[in-house]
C-alpha positions as CSV (number, residue, x, y, z in Angstrom):
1,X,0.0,0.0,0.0
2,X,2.0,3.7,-1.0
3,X,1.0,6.9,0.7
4,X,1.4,10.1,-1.8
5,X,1.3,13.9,-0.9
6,X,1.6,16.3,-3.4
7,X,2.8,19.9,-2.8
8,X,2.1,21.6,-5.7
9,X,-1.9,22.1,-7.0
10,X,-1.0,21.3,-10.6
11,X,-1.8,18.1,-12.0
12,X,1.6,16.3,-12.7
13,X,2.2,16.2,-16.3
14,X,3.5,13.2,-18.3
15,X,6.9,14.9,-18.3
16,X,7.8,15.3,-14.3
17,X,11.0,13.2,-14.0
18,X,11.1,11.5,-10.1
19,X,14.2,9.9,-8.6
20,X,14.3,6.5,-7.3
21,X,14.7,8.1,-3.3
22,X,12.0,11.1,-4.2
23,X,9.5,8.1,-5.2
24,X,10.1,6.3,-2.5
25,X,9.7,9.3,-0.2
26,X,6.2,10.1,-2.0
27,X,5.2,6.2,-1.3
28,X,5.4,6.9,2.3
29,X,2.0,9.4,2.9
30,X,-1.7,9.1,1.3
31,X,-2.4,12.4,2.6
32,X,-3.0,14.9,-0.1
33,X,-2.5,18.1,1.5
34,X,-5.9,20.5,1.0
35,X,-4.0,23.8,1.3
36,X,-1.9,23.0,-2.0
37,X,-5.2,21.9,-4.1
38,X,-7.6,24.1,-2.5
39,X,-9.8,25.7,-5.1
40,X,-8.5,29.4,-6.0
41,X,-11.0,31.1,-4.7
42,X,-11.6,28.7,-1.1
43,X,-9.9,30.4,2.4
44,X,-6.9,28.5,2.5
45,X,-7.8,28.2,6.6
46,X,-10.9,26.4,6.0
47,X,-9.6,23.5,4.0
48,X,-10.4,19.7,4.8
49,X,-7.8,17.3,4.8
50,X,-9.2,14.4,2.8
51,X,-6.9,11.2,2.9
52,X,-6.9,8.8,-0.5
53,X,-5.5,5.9,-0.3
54,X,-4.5,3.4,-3.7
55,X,-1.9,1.4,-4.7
56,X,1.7,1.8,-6.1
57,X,4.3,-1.2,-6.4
58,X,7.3,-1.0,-4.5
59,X,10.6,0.7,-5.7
60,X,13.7,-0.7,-5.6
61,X,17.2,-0.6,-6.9
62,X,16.6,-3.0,-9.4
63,X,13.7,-1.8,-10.5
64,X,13.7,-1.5,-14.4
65,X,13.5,1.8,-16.3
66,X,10.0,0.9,-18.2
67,X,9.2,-0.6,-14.8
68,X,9.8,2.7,-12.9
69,X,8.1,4.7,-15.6
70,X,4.9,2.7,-15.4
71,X,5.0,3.3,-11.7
72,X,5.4,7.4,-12.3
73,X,2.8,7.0,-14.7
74,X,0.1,4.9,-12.4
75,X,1.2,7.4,-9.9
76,X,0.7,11.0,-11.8
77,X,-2.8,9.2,-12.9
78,X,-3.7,8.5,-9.2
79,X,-2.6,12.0,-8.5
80,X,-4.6,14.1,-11.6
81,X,-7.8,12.1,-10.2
82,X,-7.3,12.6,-6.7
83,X,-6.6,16.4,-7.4
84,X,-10.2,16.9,-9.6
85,X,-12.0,14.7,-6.5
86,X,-10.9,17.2,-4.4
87,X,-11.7,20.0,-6.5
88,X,-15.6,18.7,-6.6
89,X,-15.7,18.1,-2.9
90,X,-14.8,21.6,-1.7
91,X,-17.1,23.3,-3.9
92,X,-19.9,21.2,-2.5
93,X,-18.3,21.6,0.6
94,X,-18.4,25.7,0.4
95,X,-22.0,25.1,-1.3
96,X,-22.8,23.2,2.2
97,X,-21.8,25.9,4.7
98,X,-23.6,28.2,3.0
99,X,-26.4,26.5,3.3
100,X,-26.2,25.4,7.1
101,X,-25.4,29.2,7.6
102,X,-28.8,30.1,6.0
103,X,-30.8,27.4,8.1
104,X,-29.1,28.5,11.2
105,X,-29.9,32.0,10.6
106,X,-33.8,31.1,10.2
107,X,-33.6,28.6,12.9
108,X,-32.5,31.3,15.2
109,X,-35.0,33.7,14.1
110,X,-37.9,31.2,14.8
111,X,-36.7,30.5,18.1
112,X,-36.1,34.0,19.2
113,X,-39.6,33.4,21.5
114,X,-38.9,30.2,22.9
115,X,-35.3,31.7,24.0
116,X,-37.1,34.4,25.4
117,X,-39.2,31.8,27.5
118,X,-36.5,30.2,28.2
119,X,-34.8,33.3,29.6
120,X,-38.0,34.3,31.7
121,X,-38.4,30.9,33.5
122,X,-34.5,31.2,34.6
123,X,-35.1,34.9,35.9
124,X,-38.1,33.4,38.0
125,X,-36.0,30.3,39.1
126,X,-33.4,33.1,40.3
127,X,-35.8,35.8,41.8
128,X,-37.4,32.7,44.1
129,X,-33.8,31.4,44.6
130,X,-32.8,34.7,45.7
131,X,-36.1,34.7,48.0
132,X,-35.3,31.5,49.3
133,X,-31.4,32.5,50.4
134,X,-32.7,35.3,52.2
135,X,-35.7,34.1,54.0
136,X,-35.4,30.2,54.2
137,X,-31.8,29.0,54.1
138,X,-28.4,30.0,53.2
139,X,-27.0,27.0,51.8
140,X,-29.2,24.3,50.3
141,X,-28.0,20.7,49.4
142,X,-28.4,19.4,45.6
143,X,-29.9,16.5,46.9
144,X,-33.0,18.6,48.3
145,X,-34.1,18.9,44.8
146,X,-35.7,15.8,42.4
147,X,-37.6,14.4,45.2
148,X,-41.7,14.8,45.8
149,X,-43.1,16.6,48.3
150,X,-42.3,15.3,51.6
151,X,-45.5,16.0,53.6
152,X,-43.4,17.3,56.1
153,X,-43.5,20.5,58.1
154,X,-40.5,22.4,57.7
155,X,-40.8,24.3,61.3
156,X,-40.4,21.3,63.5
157,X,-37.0,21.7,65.1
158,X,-36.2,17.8,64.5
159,X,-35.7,18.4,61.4
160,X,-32.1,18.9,62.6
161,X,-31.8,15.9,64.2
162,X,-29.9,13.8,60.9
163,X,-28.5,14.8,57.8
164,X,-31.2,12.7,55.7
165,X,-34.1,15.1,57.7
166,X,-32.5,17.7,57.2
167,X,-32.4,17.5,53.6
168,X,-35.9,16.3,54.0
169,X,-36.9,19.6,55.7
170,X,-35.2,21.9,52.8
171,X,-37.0,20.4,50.5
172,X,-40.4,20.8,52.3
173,X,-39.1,24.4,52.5
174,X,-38.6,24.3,48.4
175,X,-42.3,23.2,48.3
176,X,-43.3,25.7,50.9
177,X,-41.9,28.7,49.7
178,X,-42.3,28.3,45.7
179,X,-45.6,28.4,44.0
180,X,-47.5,25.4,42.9
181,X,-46.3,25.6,38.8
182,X,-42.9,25.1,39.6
183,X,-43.5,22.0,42.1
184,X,-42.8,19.9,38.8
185,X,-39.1,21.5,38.4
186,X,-38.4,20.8,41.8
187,X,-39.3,17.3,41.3
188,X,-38.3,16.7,37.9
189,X,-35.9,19.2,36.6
190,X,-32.2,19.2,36.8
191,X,-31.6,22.5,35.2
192,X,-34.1,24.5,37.5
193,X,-32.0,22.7,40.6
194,X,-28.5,23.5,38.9
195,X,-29.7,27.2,37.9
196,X,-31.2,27.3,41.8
197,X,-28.3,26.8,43.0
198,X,-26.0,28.9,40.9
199,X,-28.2,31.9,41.6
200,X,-27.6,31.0,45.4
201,X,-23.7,30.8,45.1
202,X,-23.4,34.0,43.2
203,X,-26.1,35.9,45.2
204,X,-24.4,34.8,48.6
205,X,-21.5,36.8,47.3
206,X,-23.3,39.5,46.6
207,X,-25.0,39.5,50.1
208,X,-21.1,39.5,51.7
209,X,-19.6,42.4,49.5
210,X,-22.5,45.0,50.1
211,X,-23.2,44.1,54.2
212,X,-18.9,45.1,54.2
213,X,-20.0,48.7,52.3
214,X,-22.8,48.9,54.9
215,X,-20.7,47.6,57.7
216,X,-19.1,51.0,58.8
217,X,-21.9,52.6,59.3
218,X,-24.1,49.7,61.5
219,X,-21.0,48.9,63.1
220,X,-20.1,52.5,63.8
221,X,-19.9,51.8,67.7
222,X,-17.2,49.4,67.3
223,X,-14.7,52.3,66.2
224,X,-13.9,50.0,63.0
225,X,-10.8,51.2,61.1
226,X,-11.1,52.2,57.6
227,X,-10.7,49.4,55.4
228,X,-10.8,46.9,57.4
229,X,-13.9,44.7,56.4
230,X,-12.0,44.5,53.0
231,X,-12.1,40.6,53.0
232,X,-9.3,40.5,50.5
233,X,-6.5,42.2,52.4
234,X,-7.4,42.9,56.4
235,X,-8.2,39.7,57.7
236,X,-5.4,39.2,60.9
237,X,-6.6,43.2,61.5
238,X,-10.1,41.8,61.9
239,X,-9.0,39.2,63.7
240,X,-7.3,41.3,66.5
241,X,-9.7,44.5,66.2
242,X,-12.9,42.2,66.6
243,X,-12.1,39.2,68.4
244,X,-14.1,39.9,71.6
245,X,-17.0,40.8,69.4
246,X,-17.4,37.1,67.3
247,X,-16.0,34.9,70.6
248,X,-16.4,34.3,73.9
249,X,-12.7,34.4,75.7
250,X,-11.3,31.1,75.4
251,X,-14.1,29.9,74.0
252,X,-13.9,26.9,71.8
253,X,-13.7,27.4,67.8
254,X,-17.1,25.0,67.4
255,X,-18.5,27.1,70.2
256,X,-22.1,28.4,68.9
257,X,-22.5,31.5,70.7
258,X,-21.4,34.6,70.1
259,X,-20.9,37.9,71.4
260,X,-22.5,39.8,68.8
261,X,-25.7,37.8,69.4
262,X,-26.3,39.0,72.3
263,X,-27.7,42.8,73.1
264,X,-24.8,43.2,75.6
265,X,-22.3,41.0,74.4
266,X,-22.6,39.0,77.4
267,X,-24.5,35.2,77.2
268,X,-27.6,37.0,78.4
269,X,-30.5,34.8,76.9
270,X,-33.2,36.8,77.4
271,X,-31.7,38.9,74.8
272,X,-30.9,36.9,72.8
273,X,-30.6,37.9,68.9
274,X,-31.9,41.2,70.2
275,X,-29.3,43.0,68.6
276,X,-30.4,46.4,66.4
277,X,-27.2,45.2,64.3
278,X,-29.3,42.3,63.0
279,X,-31.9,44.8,62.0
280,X,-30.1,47.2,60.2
281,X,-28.4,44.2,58.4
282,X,-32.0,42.7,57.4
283,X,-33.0,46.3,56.6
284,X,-30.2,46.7,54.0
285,X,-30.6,42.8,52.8
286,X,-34.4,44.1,51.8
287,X,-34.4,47.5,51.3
288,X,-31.1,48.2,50.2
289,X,-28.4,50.6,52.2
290,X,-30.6,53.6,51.9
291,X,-33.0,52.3,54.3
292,X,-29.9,52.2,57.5
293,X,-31.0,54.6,60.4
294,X,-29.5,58.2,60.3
295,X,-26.8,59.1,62.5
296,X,-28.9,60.0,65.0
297,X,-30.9,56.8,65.0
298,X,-34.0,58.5,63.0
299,X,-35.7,56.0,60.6
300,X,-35.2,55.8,56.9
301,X,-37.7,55.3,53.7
302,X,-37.6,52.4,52.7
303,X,-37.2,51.6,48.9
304,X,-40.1,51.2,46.3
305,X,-38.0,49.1,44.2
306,X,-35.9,47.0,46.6
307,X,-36.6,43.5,47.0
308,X,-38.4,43.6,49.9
309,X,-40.8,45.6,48.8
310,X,-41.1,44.1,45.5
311,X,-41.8,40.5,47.4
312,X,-43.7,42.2,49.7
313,X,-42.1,40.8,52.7
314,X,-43.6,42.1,56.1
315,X,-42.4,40.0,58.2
316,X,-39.3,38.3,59.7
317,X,-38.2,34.5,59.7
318,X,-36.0,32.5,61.6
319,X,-34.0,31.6,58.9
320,X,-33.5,35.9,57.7
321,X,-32.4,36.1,61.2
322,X,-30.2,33.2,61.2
323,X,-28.5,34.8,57.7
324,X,-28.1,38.1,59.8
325,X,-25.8,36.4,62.3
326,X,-23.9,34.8,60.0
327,X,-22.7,37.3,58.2
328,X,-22.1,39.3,61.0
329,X,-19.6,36.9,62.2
330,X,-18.2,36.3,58.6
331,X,-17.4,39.6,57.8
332,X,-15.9,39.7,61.1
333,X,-13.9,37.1,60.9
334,X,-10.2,36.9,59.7
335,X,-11.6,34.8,56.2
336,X,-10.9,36.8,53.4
337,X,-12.9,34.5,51.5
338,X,-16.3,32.3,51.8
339,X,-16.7,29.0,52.5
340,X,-18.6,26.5,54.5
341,X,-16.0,26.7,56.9
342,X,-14.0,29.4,57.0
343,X,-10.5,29.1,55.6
344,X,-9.1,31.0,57.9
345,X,-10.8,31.2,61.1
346,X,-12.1,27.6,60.7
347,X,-15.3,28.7,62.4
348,X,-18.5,26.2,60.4
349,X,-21.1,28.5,59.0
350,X,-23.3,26.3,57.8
351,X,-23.1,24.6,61.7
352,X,-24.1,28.3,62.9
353,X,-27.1,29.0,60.6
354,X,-28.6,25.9,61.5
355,X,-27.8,26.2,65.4
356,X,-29.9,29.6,64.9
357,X,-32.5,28.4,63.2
358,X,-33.0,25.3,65.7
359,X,-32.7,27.6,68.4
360,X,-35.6,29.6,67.3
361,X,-38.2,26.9,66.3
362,X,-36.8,24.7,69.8
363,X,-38.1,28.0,71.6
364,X,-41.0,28.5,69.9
365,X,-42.2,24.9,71.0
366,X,-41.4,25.2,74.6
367,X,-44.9,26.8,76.2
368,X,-41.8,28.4,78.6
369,X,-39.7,30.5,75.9
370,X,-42.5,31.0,73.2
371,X,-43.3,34.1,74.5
372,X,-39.9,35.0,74.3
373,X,-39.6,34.7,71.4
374,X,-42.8,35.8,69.9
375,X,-42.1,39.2,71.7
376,X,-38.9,38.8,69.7
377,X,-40.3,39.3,66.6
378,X,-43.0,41.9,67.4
379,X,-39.7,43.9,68.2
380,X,-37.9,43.1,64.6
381,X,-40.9,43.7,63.0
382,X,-41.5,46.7,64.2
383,X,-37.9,48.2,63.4
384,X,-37.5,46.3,60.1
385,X,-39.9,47.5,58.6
386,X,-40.4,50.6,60.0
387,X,-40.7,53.8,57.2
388,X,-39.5,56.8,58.0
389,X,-41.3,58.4,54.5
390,X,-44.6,57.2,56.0
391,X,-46.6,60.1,57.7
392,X,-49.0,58.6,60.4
393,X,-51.8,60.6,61.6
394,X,-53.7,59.7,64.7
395,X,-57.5,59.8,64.2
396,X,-58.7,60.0,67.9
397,X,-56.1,63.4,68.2
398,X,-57.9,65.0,65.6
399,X,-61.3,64.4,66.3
400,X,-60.3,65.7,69.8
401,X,-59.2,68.5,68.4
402,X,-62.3,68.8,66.4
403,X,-64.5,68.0,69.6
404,X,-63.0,70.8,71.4
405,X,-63.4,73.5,68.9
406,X,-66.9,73.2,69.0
407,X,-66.9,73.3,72.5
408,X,-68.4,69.9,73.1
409,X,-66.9,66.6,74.8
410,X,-68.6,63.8,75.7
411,X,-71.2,64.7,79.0
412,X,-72.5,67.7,77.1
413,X,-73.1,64.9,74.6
414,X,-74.7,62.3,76.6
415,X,-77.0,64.8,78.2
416,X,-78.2,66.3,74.8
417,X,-82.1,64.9,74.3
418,X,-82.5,61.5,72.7
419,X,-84.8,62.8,69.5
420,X,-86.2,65.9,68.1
421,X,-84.6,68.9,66.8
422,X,-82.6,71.0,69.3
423,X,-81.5,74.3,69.0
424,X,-78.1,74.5,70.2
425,X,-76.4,78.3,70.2
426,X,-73.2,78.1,69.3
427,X,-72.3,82.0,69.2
428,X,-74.0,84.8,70.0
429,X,-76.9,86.2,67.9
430,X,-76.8,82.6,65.9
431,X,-79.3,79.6,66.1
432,X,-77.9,76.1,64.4
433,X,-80.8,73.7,64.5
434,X,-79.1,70.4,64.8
435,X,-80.4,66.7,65.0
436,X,-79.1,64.8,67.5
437,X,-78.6,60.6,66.9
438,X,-80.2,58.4,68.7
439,X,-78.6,56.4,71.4
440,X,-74.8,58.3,71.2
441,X,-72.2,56.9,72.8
442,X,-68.4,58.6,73.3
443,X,-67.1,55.4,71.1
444,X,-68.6,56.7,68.2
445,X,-66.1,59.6,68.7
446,X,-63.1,57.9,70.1
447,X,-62.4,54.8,68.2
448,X,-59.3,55.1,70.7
449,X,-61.3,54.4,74.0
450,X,-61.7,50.6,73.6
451,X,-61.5,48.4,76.8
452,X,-59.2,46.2,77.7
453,X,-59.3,42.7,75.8
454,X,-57.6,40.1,77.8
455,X,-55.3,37.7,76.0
456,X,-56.9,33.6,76.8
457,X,-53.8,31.6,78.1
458,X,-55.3,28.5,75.1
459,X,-52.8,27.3,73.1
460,X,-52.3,29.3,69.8
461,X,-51.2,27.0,66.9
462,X,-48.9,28.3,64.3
463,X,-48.7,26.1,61.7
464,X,-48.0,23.1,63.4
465,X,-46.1,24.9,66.2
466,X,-48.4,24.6,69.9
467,X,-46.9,28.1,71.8
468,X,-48.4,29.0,74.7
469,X,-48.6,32.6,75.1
470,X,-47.7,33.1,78.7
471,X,-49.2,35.4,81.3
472,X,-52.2,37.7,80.2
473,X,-51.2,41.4,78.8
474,X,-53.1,44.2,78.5
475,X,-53.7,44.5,74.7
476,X,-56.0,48.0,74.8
477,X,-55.9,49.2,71.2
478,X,-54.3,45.9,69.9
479,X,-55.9,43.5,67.5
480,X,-55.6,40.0,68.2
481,X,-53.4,40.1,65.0
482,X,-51.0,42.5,66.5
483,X,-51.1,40.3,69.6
484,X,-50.3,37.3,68.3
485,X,-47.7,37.6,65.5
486,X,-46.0,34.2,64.8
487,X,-42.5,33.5,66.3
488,X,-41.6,32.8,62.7
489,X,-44.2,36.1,61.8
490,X,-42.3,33.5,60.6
491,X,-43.6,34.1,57.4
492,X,-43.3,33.5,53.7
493,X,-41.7,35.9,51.5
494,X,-43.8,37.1,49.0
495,X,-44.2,36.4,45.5
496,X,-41.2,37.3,43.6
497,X,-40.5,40.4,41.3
498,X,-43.6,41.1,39.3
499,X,-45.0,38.7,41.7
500,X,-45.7,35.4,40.3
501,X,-46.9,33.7,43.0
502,X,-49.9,32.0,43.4
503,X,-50.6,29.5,46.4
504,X,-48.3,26.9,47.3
505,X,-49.5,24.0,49.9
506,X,-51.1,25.9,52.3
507,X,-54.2,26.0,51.2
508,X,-54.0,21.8,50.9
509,X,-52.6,21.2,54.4
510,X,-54.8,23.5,56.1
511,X,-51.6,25.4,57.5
512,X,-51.1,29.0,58.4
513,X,-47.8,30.1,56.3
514,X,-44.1,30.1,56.7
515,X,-43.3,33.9,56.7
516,X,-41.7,36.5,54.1
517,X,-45.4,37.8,53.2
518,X,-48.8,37.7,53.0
519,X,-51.1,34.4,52.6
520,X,-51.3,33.0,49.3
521,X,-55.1,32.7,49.3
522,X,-55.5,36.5,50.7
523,X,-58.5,38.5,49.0
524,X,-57.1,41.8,49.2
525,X,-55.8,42.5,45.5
526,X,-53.4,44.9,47.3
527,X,-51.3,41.7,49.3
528,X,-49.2,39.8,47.1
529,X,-49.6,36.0,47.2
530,X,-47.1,34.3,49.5
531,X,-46.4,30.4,50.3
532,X,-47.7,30.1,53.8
533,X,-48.0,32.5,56.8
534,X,-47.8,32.1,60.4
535,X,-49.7,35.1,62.3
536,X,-49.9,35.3,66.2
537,X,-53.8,34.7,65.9
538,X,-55.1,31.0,65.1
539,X,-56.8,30.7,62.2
540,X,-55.5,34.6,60.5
């Protein structure tokens, strides 16, 4: 079997004279080389190398002159065919491109919408992703994803108890918080799990390098130098400068409490997570850095387009508080980078998120700390989402006011006659004649003046959590929904930008929801739909 490769794009003419080593050197290749027999007017770059392969006896030195001639001949033959071949194939060839260039180009213009689909469906996998990080959990496992609906309720603290129910839990937490048309991708669809996650990893990074813009300011009282909560650079500054602040002395490295979760920065646990760092942190998480109290402490508007109120959120969860004392100890910390577990301080964030959330959902069980912590979140709430652009008005003031301008109050009300026109002077020389309503009572004036409404000690249920609420509190002017916000408020995010949502499996289990928001199943066109909301009173 003899190889040939020609160099030259002319045919070989009948004349060419070859030596007895040249031929041999020919016989040793079959690969024609494109380049030199490339059609004149083909890119020389996009040539195919096309292999022929035929026959040609051997040469030796006692080959025979007609012999070796016959073999030149067979071989310039071979050559002249392979050449025209050649010449055919790259003008189809060219002819082909052009025409896979024209189909793609249409292709791509038919598709144009179902890219555009495609493109939507990831932005809503990454807005409830996003939703999810902040309100739910900070780091999710793959294996939470594919799997049906466990039936499980994510706010029973034994959910901790293994790793197989904890995975369990998250993804009772994926059904909880996202609406019912995505269920199927959590089940069934590897790329909204893979693009889920994504969004999580590069969000969470996001999260770290605005909190260390914001950080000066929240932690102002700390006297931090500038630059330091550059994570790149100052970590063994941070180490030194905030040591006292992230760990107890000689506390151990797997130790889960921290200074800076307590009011006081002493293990005080009745004030616990009762730190106004963790609510300016959850008020720039939501509402961006505009919303951080003044320097004099005076509250902030919050922002129409931030996320929070874009989702609607109005309430706190365990796991938004959890986040906030993570990253207070991360950016903190000597790590100059994220991880699990920190590189360098080798303190286990993941271990400290969890330990928070547990903490909050073990109280909220216990009839003796529910309270506690129910109280706990009336007080984020409050400041969280507290707007300083808001201007309230009391009603009852004014119609005081009002009351006292014309010179009446409440006896000279009651003792006014029961029907028939009255004649009641109001200035000198003038006569109003005035109906009077029967059976007036000073409530119909001062919506203010309610009596007390004591609190029963029965059990209130929140969504599958039994708190008890403790001893009996005067409520005057409170609704039994004010009284009774959920530990968790603990609420459900809302739906996500543009508001997608529509219920999730609350309205199937018969549950209050999880927090973030307003319910799902809510009338009032103003309340976005949320997953499922726990509220203090039973049954709201």
């Amino acid at each position: 079997m003899g190889r040939t490769r020609r160099k030259q794009a002319d045919p070989v003419s009948d004349q060419d004279e070859f030596t007895i080593d040249e031929l041999n050197a020919v016989s040793d290749s079959s690969i024609i080389d494109n380049d030199a027999l490339a059609d004149d007017t083909s890119n020389s770059h996009n040539s195919d190398s096309i292999e022929i392969t035929f026959v040609l006896p051997t040469v030796t030195d006692f080959t025979s002159r007609d012999e070796f001639m016959q073999i030149v001949k067979s071989a310039q033959l071979a050559l002249g065919d392979a050449s025209k071949e050649i010449r055919e194939l790259k003008i189809q060839n060219t002819k082909l491109q052009h025409e896979i260039k024209t189909l793609k180009s249409r292709k791509s213009g038919k598709g144009s919408g179902s890219s555009k689909a495609k493109a939507s469906e990831d932005d809503e996998i990454g807005r409830w992703a996003r939703h999810f990080l902040y309100m739910d959990e900070l780091i999710v496992d793959p294996a939470a994803f594919l799997k049906p609906d466990p039936d499980i309720d994510p706010s029973d603290p034994n959910r901790y108890h293994s790793a197989s129910s904890k995975v369990r839990g998250q993804t009772a937490e994926l059904y909880e918080r996202i609406p019912d048309e995505l269920h199927i991708k959590i089940e069934r669809s590897p790329h909204f799990r893979d693009t889920f996650i994504d969004v999580m990893t590069v969000h969470r990074r996001t999260i770290w390098s605005n909190f260390r813009r914001a950080a000066p300011r929240i932690f102002a009282f700390l006297n931090p130098p500038p630059g330091i909560y550059n994570a790149s650079k100052r970590g063994k500054d941070r180490a030194t400068t905030f040591s006292l602040f992230i760990s107890f002395p000689n506390a151990a490295k797997s130790s889960v409490y921290r200074p800076c979760m307590f009011e006081c920065q002493t293990k005080d646990f009745s004030v616990i997570f009762k730190c106004i760092w963790l609510v300016e942190f959850i008020r720039s998480l939501l509402f961006g850095p505009t919303s951080l109290s003044g320097p004099d402490g005076e509250v902030q508007p919050l922002a129409n387009n931030s996320s929070g109120r874009i989702w609607r959120i109005e309430r706190v969860t365990p796991g938004v508080i959890a986040l906030a004392v993570v990253a207070t100890v991360f950016i903190h910390s000597p790590d100059e980078s994220w991880d699990t577990v920190g590189p360098q301080s080798g303190i286990n964030y993941e271990e400290l998120y969890n330990f928070c959330k547990r903490f909050i959902l073990e109280a909220l069980k216990k009839p003796q700390s529910a309270q506690q912590m129910l109280d706990l979140f009336d007080w984020y709430n409050e400041r969280v989402f507290a707007d300083g652009s808001e201007e309230k008005s009391d009603n009852g003031d004014e119609l005081s006011e009002a009351l006292q301008a014309m010179n009446l109050n409440e006896n000279e009300m009651l003792a006014l006659p029961t029907d028939g026109p009255q004649d009641i002077g109001l200035t000198d020389g003038v006569v109003v004649q005035q109906t009077v309503p029967d059976q007036l009572q000073p409530t119909d004036f001062d919506p203010v003046s309610s009596s007390p409404v004591p609190v029963s000690p029965k059990t209130t249920s929140i969504q599958g959590i039994d708190v008890q609420p403790g001893p009996h509190r005067d409520v005057s002017g409170t609704s039994m929904e004010d009284d009774y916000i959920a530990p968790a408020a603990v609420l459900e995010p809302v739906a996500v930008e543009e508001a997608p949502a529509r219920g999730g499996k609350a309205s199937r289990r018969g549950r209050g929801g999880r927090g973030g928001g307003q319910n799902r199943n809510s009338v009032d066109a103003t309340v976005a739909p949320t997953r499922n909301l726990r509220k203090r009173a039973a049954g709201s």
